[in-house]
Structures are given as structure tokens and as C-alpha cells.
N, C-alpha and C positions, 0 to 999 in steps of 0.2 A: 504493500500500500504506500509506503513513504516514496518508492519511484514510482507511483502514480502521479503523486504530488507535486515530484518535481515534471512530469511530465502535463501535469495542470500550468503550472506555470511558465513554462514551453508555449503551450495552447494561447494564454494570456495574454504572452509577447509577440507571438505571430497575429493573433487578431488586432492586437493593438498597433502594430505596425503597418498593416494591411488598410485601416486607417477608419474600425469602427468605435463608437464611442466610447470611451476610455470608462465612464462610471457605470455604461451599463454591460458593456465587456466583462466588467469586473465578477458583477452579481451574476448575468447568464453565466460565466464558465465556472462559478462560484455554487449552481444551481444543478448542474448537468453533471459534475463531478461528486458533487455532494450526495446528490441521489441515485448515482449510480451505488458507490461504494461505502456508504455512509446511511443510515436509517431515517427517512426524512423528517423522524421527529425531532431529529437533529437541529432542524432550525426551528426549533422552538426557542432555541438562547437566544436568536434572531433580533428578535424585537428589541430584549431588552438592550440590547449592546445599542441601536439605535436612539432607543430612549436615554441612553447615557450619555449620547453623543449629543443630543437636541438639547438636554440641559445640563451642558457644559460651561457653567459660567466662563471658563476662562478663553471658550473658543468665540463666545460671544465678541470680544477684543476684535476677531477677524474682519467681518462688516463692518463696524466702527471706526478704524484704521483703515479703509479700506472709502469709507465716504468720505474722511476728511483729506485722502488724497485728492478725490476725485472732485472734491469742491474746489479743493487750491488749485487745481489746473484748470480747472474750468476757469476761473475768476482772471488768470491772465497774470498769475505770481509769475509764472518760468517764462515768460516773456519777460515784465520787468526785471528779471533778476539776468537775465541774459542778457538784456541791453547794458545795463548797468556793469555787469561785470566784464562786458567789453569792454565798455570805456576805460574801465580802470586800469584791466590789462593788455591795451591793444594796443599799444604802443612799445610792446616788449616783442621781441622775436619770438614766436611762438604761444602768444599773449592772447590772442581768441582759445585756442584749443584748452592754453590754461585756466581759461574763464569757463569754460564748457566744465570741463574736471569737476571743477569749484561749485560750481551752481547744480550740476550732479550729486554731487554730496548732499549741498542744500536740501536739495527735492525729495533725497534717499532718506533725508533724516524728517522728513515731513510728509512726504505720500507714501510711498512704497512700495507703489505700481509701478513695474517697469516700463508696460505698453504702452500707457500714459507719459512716461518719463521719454520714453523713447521717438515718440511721435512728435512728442512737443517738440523737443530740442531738434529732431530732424527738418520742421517743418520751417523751425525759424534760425538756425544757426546754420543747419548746412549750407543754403544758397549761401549765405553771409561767407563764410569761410572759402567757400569755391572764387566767388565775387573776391576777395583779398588775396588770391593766387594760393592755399593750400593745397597740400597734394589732397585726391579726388579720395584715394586708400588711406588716408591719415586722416583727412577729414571723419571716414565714416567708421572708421576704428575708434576714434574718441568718443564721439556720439552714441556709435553700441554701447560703448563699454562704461562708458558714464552711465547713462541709460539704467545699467543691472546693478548699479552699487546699491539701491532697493533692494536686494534681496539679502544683503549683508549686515548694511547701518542697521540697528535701532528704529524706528519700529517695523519692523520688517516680519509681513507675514508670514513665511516659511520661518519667521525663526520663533512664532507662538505655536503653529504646526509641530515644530521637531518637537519645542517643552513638551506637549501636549503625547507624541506619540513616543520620545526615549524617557520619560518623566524626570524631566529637572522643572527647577523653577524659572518662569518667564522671564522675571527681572534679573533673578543672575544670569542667565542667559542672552538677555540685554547687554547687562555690562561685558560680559566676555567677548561677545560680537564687538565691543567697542574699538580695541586697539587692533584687530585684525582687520577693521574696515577701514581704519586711518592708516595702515602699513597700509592695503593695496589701492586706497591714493597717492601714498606716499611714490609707490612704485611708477603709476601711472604717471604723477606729476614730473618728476628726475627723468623720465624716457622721452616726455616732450620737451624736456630742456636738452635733453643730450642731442636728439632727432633734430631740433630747430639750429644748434651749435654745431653740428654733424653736415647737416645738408639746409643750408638759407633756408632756398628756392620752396622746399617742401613747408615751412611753415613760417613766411615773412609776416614781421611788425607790418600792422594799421599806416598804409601809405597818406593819409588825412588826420588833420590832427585834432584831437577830440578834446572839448576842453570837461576836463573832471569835476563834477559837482559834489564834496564831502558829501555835502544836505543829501542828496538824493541818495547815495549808498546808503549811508544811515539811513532812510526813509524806507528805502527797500529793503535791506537785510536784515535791521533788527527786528523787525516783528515777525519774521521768521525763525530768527533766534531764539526771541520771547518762547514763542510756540515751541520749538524744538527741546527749549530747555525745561519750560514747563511741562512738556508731555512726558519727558523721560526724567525730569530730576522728580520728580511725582513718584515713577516705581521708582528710580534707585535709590532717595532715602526714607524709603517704607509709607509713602506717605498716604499713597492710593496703590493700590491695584493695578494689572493692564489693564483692563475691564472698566476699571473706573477714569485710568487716564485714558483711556482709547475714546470714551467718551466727553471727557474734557476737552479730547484735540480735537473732536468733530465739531461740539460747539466753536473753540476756539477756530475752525476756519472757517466756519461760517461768517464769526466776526470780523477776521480777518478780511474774507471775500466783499462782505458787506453789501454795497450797491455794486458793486460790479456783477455781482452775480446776477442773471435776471431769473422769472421765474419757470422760463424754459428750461433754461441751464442747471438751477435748479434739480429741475423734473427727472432731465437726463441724467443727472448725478445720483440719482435715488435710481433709475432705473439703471444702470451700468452697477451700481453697487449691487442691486438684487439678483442681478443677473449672476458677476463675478460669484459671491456670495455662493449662489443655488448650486456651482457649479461644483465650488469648492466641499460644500456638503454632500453633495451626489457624488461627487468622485470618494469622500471621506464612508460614505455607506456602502457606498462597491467593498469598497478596500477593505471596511470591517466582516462581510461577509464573506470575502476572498479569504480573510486569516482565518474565521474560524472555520471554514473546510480546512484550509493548506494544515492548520493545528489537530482538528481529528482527523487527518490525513497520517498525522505524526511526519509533517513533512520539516517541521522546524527541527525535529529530533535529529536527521537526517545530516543537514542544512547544517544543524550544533555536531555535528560528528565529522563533518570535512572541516569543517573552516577552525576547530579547536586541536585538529590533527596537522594541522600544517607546517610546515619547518618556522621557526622563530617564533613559535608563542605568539605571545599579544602584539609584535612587533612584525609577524607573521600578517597574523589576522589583519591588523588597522593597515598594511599596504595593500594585500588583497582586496580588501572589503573597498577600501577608496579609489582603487584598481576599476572596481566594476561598476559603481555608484557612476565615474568620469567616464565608461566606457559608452554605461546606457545612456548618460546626458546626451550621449551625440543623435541619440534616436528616440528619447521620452521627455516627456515633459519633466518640470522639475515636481508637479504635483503629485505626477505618476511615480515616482523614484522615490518619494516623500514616504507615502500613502503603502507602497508593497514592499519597497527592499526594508526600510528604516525599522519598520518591527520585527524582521528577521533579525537584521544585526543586532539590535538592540540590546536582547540577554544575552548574546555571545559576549557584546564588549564588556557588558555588567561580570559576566563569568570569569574574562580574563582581569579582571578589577581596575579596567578602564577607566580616567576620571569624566563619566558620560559626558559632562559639560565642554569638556575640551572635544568630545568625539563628536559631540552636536554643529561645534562651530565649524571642525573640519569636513562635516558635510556640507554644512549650509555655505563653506567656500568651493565646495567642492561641485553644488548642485548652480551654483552661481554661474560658474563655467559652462553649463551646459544652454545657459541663452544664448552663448558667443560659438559654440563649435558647430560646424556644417555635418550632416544635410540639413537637420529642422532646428538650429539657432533661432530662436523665436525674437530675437534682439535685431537678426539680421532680416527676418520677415518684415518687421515694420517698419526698420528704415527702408527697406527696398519701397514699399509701398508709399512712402512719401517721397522720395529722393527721388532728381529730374532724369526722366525717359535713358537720357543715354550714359547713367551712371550704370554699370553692368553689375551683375550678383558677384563676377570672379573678383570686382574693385574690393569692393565689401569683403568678402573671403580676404584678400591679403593683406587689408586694412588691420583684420583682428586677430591675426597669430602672432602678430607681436605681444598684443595685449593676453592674447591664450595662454603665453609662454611665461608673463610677466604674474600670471595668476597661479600658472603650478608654481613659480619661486614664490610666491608668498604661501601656499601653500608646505609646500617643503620647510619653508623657514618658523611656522606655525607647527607642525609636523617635531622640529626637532628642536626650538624652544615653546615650551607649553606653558612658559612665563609669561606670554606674552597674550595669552590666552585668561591665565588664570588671574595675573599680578590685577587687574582691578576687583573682579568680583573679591576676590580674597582682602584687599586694602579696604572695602566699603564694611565686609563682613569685620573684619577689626575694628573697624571705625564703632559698629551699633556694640561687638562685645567688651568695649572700654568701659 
């Protein structure tokens, strides 16, 4: 029965590949396997496991987080912050692409949606960038890769997803995401200074000269700030909840949006949330009927019997397991990856006395990766989709191997200092036991 299992999840990947719908993929092969070799009153645990999932205070956060991106792009923040942080930096060699970076962080530490992050900055920075002579491949490597720092910064929904599915807590998980998202700017930012110092022509200063308004940076980025600190200094010194601050930051960007939002935009913001949302829970109830087959399958038994046999122990396992997590990004979603591989691993890592928090972030850098790698880079879908006619896909593709490359070194360097992972949740946690 256990190479049923894995033969279930063969089935999974082929349908899912083939290209039918990932949440109800899940439950049919979930359904068909189940009641072949398994007693159908087997899913009688069915329900409940769904009712566990529906009131799950803390996945509640998901939508919430999730609208208050979706208000601040609407309302025409990453526009102003894009203007703005041109001016400031456009007169440096390579000074657009570094305002792109920048204002990526921004948005990552305030929406958290990629598609959104991704379109926006596509729609108004690319021409801009093309128009001031950057190369067409360095152009659209920044913009992908900016783009995905959502899914790493703070409040970042795959990283309430992982708490949720390896069980750590959100806000230490917050914090630990922290300095591993400021290294893979850090990396990002050093490669367009070296790229702009290496070769002009590919990334020339603002030939027009701009005159810099203080007032107006301050007008534009600290109420982003406000927000971003409020929404996250809230969980990390215990103040609120995610749940509670995910709701704090929705109001707060409403406030923020104010009159600019109309009440179209509005409307759409509520319906793109519900949508993203519905999906995120359908694909979340496939997956829980998916485990508990693949578990009375004893397919996890299996599954815990290769990967705890493998040369190197736990040093063994954590290359393997991120091995395959990076293999499948090139062909699933990162919710698909989330949702079925993550609670296999999971008691493996607990087995070899992993510190889960440190294995959580190195997925969620590791599933971060999987927007930027070809064929279904979901990062390089929407810029294709906004970016002009005769920018081709292969530009795109060699725009973001740099930045692919620059993602396993921080990966690697995360990998083999765990300080860098640990040093703040650990600092905050001494800070309350004083």
C-alpha cells in the first residue's frame, strides 16, 4: 500500500502538470485512491479536518493581508513611490533599477502580492527604464525579481501558510524572514552596482536633470513606513496578533488610500481578494484530503524511511528535501509545493531535530525562487503580459539567472549561517525574558 501512495502522488503531479485544476486535482485523486484501497468511511475525519481549517483564527490573517495589498495598489502608492524614488536615485548610474529594488521592498513589506507587485512596477517602470537606454534583460530581471521579495519580507502570505502547516509561531517567523529578506536585497542591490560599474551602457544615470523635493519623499514614504512598522512592530513586541494586525493594516490602507480610492476600485479590491482568498482555501482542502489518504496510505511512513536513510543525516535530508522543493518550483506553483510537499517534510525535519523555524524560512526562500525559474515562473508571466510586443520571453529568461543565481547564494549563505536566521527572533525573545 505505501507504493500505492507514492504512486498516488505520481498521478497528482502528472494531472497537475497536464494542466487541470490544482484544488480539485487534489480531492479527485484524493477520492479515487482513497476508495479504492482504503474503507470509504475513511473520510468520515473529512469534515472535521475542514472545519479546523475554516476556523482557523490565525489563517484568517491570509484575506486581510491580502486586501490591504490590494487596496495600496489600487490607490496609486507604487506609482508615487516609483516616481519619487526615481528622482532621488536617477541620477546615479544604475539609479532607476536601484529605485525599483527599493520600492520593491516597500510594497513587499506592505502588500504581499506578487502579481500585483509585478504588474504594477512592469506597467510603469519598464517603458521608463527602456526610454533611459537600460538593457531590455536587466531591465526585466529587476522588475521580476523585485516583484517576488513579497513572498519573503514580512507580511508575507506563504510565510502564515508555512506557520500554519510546519507549526511555528507567525511572529517568530516574521522576525526570522527579516534579515534573510534584507541579505537578498542586499545581494540584489551590490549586483546592480557592480552590473552599472561593469558595463555603463546597460544601466546609464537619468540623462535630464531632476530636481529633488525632501517634502515629497517624506510625503510619500513615510506613511508607508508608519504602516509597515505598525503592522509588524504590533506582532513582534506581542502587542496584537497576525490576525489582529493583518486587520489593523487593512484598515490602515484604506486610510492611507483615502480619496484616491474610488468606489469601483474599491469593489475590485474586495472582489480580487475573494477570489485570491477562495483559491487559497480550495487548494488548502484538496491538500488536506490529499494527506489524509497519502497518511492511511502509510505513504508518509515510506517517505520517513528514504529520506531519514540517507547519507548525512539531517545535513543529508535539509539538501535533499531543498533539492526537490527548487526542482518542483520550476513546474508548480509555490501554493502547490506549500500545501503537499511541506507536511511530508515536516516531521522528518522535527525527527532529525531541525530548528523548524530556520527550515521554514529556507523554504519560503527557496519557494520564492520558483516565481523567477522557467517554464511557469509566474513572475515572468506577468511581466510578459505587460511589457511592449517586441520584448521577447528568451529577454526575460536571461534577465533572471542572474538574479536565480544570486538567490541560491543567499540561500547557501542562510543554509550555513542559521544566525542569520535565528539572531533576531532569538534577540526579541531575550528582550520579553528580561
Amino acid at each position: 500500500m505505501e507504493v500505492w501512495a507514492l504512486i498516488m502522488f505520481a498521478v497528482l503531479m502528472l494531472a497537475i502538470l497536464i494542466g487541470y485544476p490544482v484544488a480539485f486535482t487534489l480531492g479527485a485523486v484524493a477520492l479515487l485512491f482513497g476508495s479504492i484501497f482504503l474503507d470509504f468511511n475513511f473520510f468520515y475525519l473529512l469534515p472535521m479536518r475542514i472545519w479546523g481549517i475554516m476556523t482557523n483564527f490565525t489563517l484568517l490573517a491570509v484575506p486581510l493581508f491580502v486586501f490591504m495589498g490590494v487596496v495600496l495598489e489600487k490607490s496609486g502608492l507604487a506609482e508615487d513611490l516609483l516616481e519619487t524614488m526615481g528622482a532621488l536615485f536617477g541620477s546615479l548610474r544604475g539609479g532607476l533599477a536601484i529605485s525599483i529594488i527599493i520600492v520593491g521592498t516597500l510594497l513587499a513589506a506592505t502588500t504581499g502580492v506578487v502579481g500585483a507587485t509585478v504588474v504594477t512596477m512592469g506597467i510603469i517602470a519598464l517603458p521608463s527604464l527602456l526610454k533611459n537606454g537600460y538593457s531590455p534583460s536587466l531591465a526585466a530581471g529587476v522588475i521580476a525579481t523585485s516583484g517576488t521579495l513579497g513572498q519573503i519580507i514580512p507580511p508575507s502570505i506563504i510565510l502564515i501558510l508555512l506557520a500554519d502547516m510546519i507549526g511555528v509561531p507567525v511572529g517568530r517567523l516574521f522576525l526570522g524572514a527579516v534579515m534573510p529578506g534584507i541579505l537578498l536585497v542586499g545581494l540584489y542591490l551590490i549586483y546592480v552596482v557592480v552590473k552599472a560599474w561593469q558595463d555603463p551602457a546597460s544601466a546609464p544615470a537619468l540623462t535630464t536633470d531632476t530636481q529633488i523635493n525632501f517634502w515629497r519623499v517624506i510625503k510619500t514614504v513615510l506613511p508607508v513606513l508608519i504602516l509597515i512598522l505598525a503592522v509588524l512592530g504590533t506582532i513582534f513586541l506581542g502587542i496584537a496578533t497576525p490576525t489582529e494586525s493583518a486587520a489593523f493594516g487593512a484598515a490602515g490602507a484604506l486610510i492611507l488610500a483615502n480619496k484616491r480610492l474610488s468606489l469601483k476600485s474599491l469593489q475590485e479590491s474586495m472582489q480580487h481578494t475573494t477570489r485570491l482568498t477562495s483559491m487559497v482555501f480550495l487548494i488548502l482542502i484538496g491538500a488536506t484530503a490529499f494527506g489524509l489518504v497519502f497518511r492511511g496510505m502509510h505513504g508518509d511512513r515510506l517517505v520517513h524511511e528514504i529520506l531519514t536513510q540517507l547519507p548525512g543525516g539531517a545535513w543529508g535530508f535539509m539538501l535533499i528535501s531543498l533539492l526537490i522543493i527548487f526542482i518542483l518550483g520550476f513546474f508548480l506553483d509555490f501554493l502547490e509545493i506549500c500545501f503537499i510537499v511541506v507536511p511530508i517534510l515536516a516531521p522528518i525535519a522535527s525527527f532529525f531535530q531541525i530548528d523548524l523555524l530556520w527550515f521554514a524560512v529556507l523554504i519560503a526562500v527557496n519557494l520564492q525562487t520558483s516565481f523567477l525559474t522557467p517554464p511557469f515562473g509566474f513572475s515572468l508571466f506577468y511581466l510578459k503580459a505587460v511589457a511592449p510586443p517586441d520584448m521577447q520571453m528568451v529577454t526575460i529568461y536571461k534577465g533572471i539567472i542572474p538574479f536565480v543565481i544570486l538567490q541560491i547564494i543567499g540561500l547557501i549563505l542562510l543554509i550555513l549561517f542559521p544566525q542569520i536566521t535565528l539572531w533576531l527572533p532569538n534577540l526579541i525573545d531575550g528582550w520579553f525574558n528580561l
